[in-house]
C-alpha positions as CSV (number, residue, x, y, z in Angstrom):
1,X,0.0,0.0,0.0
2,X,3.0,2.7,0.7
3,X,4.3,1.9,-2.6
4,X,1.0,2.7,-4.3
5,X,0.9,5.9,-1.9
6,X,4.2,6.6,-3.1
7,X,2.7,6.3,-6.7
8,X,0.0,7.5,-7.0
9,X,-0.9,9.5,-3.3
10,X,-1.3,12.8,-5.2
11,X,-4.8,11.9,-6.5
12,X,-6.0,11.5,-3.2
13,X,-8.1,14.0,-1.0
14,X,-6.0,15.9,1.6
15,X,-8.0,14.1,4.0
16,X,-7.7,10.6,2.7
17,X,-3.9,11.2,2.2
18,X,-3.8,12.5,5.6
19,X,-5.9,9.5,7.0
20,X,-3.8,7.1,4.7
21,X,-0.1,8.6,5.9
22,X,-1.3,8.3,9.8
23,X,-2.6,4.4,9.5
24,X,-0.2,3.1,6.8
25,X,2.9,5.1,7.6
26,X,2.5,6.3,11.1
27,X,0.7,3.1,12.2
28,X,-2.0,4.8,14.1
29,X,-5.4,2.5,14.7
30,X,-9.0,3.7,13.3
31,X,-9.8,4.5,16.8
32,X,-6.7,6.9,17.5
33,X,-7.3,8.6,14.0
34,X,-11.0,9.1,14.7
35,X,-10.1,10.3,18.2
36,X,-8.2,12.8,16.7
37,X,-10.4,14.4,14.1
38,X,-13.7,13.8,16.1
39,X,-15.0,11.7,14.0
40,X,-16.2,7.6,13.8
41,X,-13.7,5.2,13.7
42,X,-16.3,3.9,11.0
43,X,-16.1,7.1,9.2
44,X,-11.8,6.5,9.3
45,X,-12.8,3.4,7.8
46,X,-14.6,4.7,5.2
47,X,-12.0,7.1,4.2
48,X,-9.9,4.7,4.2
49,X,-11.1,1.8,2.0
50,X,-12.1,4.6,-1.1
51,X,-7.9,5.5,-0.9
52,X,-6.9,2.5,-1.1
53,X,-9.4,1.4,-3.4
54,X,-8.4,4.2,-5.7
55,X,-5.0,3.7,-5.8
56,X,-5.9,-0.1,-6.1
57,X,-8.0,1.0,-9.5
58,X,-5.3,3.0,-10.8
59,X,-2.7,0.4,-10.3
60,X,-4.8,-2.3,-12.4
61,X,-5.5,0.1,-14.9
62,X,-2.0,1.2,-15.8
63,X,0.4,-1.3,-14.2
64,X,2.7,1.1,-13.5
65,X,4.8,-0.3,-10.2
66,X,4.4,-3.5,-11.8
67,X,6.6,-2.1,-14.8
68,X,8.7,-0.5,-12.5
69,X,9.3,-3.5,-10.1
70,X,10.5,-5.5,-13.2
71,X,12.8,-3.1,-14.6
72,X,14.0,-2.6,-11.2
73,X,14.6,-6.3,-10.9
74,X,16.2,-6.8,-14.7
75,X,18.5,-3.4,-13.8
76,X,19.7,-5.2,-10.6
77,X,20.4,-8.5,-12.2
78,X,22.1,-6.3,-15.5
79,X,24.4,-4.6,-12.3
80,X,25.4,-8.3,-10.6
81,X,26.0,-9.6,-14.4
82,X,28.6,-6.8,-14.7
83,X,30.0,-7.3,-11.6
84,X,30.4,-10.7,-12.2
85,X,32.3,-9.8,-15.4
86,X,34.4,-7.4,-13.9
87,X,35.4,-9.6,-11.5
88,X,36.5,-12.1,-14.4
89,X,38.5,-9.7,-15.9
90,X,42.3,-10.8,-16.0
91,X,45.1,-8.7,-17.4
92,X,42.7,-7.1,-19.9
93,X,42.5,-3.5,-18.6
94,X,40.2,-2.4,-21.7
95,X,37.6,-4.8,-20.7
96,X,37.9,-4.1,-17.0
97,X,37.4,-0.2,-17.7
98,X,34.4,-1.4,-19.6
99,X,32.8,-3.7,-17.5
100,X,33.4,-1.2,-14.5
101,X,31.3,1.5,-17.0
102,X,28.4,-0.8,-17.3
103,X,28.6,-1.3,-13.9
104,X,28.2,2.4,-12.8
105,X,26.0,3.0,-15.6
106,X,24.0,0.2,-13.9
107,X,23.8,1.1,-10.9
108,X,23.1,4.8,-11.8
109,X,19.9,4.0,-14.0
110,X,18.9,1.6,-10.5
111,X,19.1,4.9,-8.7
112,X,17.0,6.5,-11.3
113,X,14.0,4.3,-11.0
């Protein structure tokens, strides 16, 4: 759920962010965040369930953290595959240099996304 809040949080309400941020992130009950704002814990609830339903919706319909999980994973393997051939490299100092590039360059773009 924080990752799709990390997403996608901006389409929220102020309140339902607010709401979202305290029980997700701050790990605050329904009862303590209705205790706050005066308000049911049902109603906390409520609020609640349309967020995360949203950001559910908008997930499914794009698939964007599934794209980005997967080029994060194929970036990481990419990094520990040129690792793997820089640590192979013997006496060739061209192909170390190189292989140390891809390797930055790896890790970079990881950094990136």
């Amino acid at each position: 759920m924080t990752l799709l809040f990390d997403f996608f949080g901006d389409i929220l309400t102020k309140k339902q962010r607010e709401y979202f941020d305290l029980y997700h992130n701050e790990n605050l009950s329904l009862s303590e965040i209705a205790d706050m704002d005066g308000i049911t814990k049902q109603g906390v609830d409520d609020i609640l369930s349309r967020a995360e339903s949203k950001l559910l919706t908008i997930e499914s319909k794009t698939g964007i953290i599934g794209k980005w999980l997967s080029m994060r994973t194929g970036l990481e393997h990419a990094g520990s595959i040129a690792r793997e051939l820089l640590n192979r490299c013997t006496g060739d100092g061209n192909t170390a240099g190189l292989a140390s590039e891809l390797a930055d360059a790896l890790e970079e773009l990881k950094g990136q996304v």
